[in-house]
N, C-alpha and C positions, 0 to 999 in steps of 0.2 A: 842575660836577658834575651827573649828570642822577640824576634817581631812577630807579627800577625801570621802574615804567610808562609813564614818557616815556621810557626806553632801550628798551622793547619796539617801544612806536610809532612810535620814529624810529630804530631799527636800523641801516635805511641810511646811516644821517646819523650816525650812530656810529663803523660802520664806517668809513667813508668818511675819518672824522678822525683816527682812528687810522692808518690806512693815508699817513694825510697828514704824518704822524709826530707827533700829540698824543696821547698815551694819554687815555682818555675814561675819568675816574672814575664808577663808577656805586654810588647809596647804596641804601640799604634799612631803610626803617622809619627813617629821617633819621640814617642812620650808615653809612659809606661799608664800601663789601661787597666790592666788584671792578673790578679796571682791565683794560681792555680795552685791547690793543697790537697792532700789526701782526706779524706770525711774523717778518721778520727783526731785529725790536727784541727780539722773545724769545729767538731764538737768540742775538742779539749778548750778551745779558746772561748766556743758560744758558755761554757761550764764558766769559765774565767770570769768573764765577765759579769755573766748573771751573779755569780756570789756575791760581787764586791758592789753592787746596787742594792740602794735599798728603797723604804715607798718616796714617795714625792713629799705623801704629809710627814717621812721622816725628816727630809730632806728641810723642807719649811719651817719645822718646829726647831731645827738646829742652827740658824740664823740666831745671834745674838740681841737681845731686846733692843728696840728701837727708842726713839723718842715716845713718848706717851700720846701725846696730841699731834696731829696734822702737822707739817710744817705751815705758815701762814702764806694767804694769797697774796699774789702781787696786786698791790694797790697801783698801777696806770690802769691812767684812762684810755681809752683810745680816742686818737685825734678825730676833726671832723674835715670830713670831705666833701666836697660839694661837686656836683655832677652836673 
């Protein structure tokens, strides 16, 4: 993992290993902030992902049937206050 300021000043050498096909973790403030990948390792993954999504209304229609009817309100009252 390189930190912030050794990823500014060795950039090249960053890129260079990504492009090599190792994503290059970089931290900040000693806690890791950003990975740095080659564009067709990003693409490959943006590709990944979109396949294995589908619509929303799939998404919803595949929930298993519920109760028929509302469940019922709660019957309290609320108490009285006096000001």
């Amino acid at each position: 993992m390189w930190t912030l300021q050794d990823a500014k000043n060795r950039f090249s050498a960053v890129v260079d290993a990504a492009l090599s096909g190792r994503p290059q973790e970089v931290s900040r403030r000693g806690k890791p902030a950003v990975v740095v990948l080659s564009a067709a390792e990003y693409q490959r993954l943006l590709r990944a992902a979109g396949g294995e999504r589908g619509s929303f209304r799939a998404h919803l229609l595949a929930f298993p049937a519920g109760p028929a009817l509302p469940e019922p309100r709660a019957t309290a009252r609320p108490r009285d206050v006096s000001f």
